[in-house]
N, C-alpha and C positions, 0 to 999 in steps of 0.2 A: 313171387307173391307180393312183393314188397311194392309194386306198381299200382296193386289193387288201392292203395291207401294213399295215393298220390294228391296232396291238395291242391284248392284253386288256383293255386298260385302255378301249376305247371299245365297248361293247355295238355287235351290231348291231340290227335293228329287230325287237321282238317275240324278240330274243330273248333271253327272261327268265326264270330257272329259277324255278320256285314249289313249292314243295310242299302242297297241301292237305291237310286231314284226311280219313283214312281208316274206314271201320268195320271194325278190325283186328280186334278181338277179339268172337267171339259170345257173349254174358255166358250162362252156361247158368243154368235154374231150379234150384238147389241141392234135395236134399232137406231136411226136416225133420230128421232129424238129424245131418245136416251143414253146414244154412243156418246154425247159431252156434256154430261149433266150429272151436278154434284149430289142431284135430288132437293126437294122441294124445302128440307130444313134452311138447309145450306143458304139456297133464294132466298129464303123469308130473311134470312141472316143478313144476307146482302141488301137485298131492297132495304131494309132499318137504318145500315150503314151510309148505303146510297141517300137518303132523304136527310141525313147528318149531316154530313160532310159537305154534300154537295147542295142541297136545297133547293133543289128538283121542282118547279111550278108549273102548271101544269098549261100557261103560255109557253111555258121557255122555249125556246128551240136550240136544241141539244144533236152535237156532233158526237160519237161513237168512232172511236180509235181502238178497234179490236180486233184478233185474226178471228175471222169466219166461223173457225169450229171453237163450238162453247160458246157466242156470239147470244149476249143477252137483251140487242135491242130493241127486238121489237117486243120480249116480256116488259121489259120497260117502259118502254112506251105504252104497254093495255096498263100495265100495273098504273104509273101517274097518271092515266087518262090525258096522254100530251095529246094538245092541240093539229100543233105541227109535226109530218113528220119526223122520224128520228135520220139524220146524215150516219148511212155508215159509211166509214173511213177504214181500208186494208190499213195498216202499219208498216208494210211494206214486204218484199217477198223476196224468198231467200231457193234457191235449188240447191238441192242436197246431192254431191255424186258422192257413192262409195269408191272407196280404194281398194287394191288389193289386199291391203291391210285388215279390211272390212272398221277402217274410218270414214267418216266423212265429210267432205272438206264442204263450208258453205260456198255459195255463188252469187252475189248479193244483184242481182235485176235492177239498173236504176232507171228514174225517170217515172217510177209506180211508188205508189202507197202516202202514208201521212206526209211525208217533208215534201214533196210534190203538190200535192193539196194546200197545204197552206201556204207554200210558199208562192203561188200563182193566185190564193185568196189575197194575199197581203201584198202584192204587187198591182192586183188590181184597184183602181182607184173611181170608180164609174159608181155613181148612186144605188144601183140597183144589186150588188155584188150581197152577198147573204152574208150577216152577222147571227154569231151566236151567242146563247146568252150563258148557256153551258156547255163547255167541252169535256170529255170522259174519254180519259187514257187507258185502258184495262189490258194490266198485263205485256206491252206492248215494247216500252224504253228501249230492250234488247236492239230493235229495227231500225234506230235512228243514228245514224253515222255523222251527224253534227245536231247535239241533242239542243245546244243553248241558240242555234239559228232557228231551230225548230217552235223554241219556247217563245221566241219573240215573234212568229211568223203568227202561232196559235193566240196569242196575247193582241195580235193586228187582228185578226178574227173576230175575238171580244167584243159584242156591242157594249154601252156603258152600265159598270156593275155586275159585268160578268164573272166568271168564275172558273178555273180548271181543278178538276179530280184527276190525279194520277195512283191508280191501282198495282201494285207491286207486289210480286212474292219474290223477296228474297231468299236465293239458294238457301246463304249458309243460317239461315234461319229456321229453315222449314221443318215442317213435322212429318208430313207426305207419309206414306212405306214408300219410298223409294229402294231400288236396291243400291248396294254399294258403290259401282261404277258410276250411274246415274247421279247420286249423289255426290260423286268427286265431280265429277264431267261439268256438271249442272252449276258447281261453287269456283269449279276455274272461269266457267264463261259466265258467269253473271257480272252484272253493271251493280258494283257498289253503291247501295241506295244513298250514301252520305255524298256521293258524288252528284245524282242525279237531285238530291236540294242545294248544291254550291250551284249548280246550274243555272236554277230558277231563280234561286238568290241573284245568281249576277245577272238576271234579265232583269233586276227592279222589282222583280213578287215578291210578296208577304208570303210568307210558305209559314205550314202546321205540318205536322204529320203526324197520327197516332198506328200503332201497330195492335191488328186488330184479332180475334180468332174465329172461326167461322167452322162451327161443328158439320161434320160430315158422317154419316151411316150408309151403309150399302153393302151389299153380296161382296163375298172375298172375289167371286167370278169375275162380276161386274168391273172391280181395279184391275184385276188381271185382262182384261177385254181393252180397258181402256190404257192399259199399259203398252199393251198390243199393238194399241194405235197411235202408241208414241201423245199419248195425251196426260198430264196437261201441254201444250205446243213448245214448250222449253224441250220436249226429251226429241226433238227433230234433230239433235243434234248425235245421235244414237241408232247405229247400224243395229240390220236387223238383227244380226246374229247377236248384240251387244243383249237386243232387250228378249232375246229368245233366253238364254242364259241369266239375265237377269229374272224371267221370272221363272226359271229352275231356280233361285235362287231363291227369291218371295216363299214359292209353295212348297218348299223341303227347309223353310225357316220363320220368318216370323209369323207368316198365316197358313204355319201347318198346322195345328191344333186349335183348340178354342171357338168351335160353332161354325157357322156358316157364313157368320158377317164379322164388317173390319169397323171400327170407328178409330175417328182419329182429327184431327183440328188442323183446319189449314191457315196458316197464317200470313195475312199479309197488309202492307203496307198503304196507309191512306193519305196523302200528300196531296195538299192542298192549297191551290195556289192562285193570289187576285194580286191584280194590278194596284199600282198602291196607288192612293188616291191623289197624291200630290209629288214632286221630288226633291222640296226643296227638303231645310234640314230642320224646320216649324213643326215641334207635334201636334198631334192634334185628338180628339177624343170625340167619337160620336156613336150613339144610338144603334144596337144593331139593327138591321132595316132600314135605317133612317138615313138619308141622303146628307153628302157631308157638308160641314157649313165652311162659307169660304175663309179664306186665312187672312185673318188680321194685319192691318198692313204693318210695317216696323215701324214705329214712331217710338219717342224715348216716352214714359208714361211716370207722372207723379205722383206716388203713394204717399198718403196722408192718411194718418190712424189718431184719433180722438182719444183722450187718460184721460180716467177721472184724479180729482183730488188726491185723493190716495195712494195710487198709482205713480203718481209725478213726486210725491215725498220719499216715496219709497226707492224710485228711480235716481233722487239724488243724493239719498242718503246710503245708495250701494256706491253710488260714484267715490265720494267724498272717504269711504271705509277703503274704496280699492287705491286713489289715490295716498295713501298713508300705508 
């Protein structure tokens, strides 16, 4: 009888609450132009940033250093109303084979993408060779297996007063939902942004950078769709089974609950970088917009300053107190 009165503290048999995994959400096949697309806030966020940083005119002619998918050139292009068309530039290309292990190992393709492209722009030396007035890095650093031949190659590219944008999401920065493999995977291979401005620095650029945040809203679906497809292009580096499991992971935790949609801020990096205008060691101070003025040549220069009366009594009646 004494069973009957048994408290919570003593399970009875079998009975044990569990919860399993469910297949909560039906991943839909995104369209084409929506399978890389952060949505229309995100853009407006960018194009604002874009016209900052970068100073976007609507002659410039502007090279585009970005992989393919999620590839904002030619928005860019209707958005400034450029002139000329937008160059777009691969970054470079990498084959993914998995392992037994279900890793897998890059395979880097050479003789394609950016460092190729400029490095055949800045060897050519013929009049008619195309300069640019702006170059746009997005996302890309990752591709480049000698990043500071690259800077001076894109820097030869330059026509005069030009400008580069380098776009960066640092790993261990980020705010993404990523899951948690993804998130360690993604901070061992990332290129430490402090590295990628000693870079430019030692090409001779003036570098800025501000770290930026850029609101994001959309379907819990829709991340998980794009998770699917190994996007944003950094999760290339994640077997399938990795990102099968990782988003078992997502949707039995932080976007199990709480409506239908995700917000969240992506953050990334704005680095910005112009030839400097001169190299010797003469500063110099000018007008932004305004074309620089040449540097004074070094002569020795004699300053003469006019005292009144008053002034010159006083001058020597400190003298004469510090003498004593």
């Amino acid at each position: 009888m004494a069973s009957a009165y048994l408290g919570p503290e003593i399970h009875r048999p079998l009975a044990v609450i569990s919860e399993s995994y469910q297949t909560r959400y039906n991943i839909p096949v995104l369209e084409d132009a929506d399978k890389y697309r952060f949505g229309t806030e995100y853009e407006e966020k960018f194009y604002s940033l874009l016209h900052e940083h970068l100073e976007l005119g609507t002659t410039d002619r502007l090279a585009y250093v970005g992989d393919f998918r999620g590839s904002l050139a030619e928005a860019i292009q209707d958005r400034f109303c450029l002139v000329h068309p937008v160059q777009t530039v691969i970054p470079g290309h990498f084959h993914y084979a998995e392992t037994e292990t279900n890793k897998m190992v890059p395979i880097q393709i050479a003789h394609v993408g950016a460092e190729e492209y400029f490095r055949n722009l800045a060897a050519d030396e013929s009049e008619s060779k195309p300069q640019y007035d702006r170059i746009l890095v997005k996302d890309s650093i990752r591709y480049l297996a000698d990043p500071r031949t690259t800077y001076k190659n894109m820097v030869a590219s330059l026509a005069d007063g030009g400008k580069m944008l380098l776009v960066h999401r640092p790993s261990d920065l980020t705010t993404l939902p990523y899951f948690n493999d993804a998130r360690q995977r993604l901070t061992q291979n990332d290129v430490a942004y402090m590295n990628v401005i000693k870079d430019l620095q030692a090409c001779r650029l003036d570098v800025t950078w501000q770290l930026e945040s850029l609101p994001v809203r959309m379907r819990k679906t829709k991340w998980l769709a794009m998770v699917k497809e190994k996007f944003p292009p950094q999760m290339e580096i994640l077997s399938q089974l990795e990102v099968l499991s990782g988003i078992r992971e997502l949707t039995e935790g932080i976007l199990k609950y709480e409506g239908d949609t995700v917000e969240f801020m992506d953050r990334l990096l704005f680095i910005t970088a112009t030839p400097s205008p001169r190299l010797g060691s003469i500063p110099s101070v000018k007008r932004q917009g305004a074309d620089p003025m040449p540097t004074p040549s070094a002569t020795k220069l004699k300053y003469v300053m006019k005292m009144c009366p008053d002034q010159y009594k006083e001058l020597r009646r400190k003298t004469v107190d510090d003498a004593f």
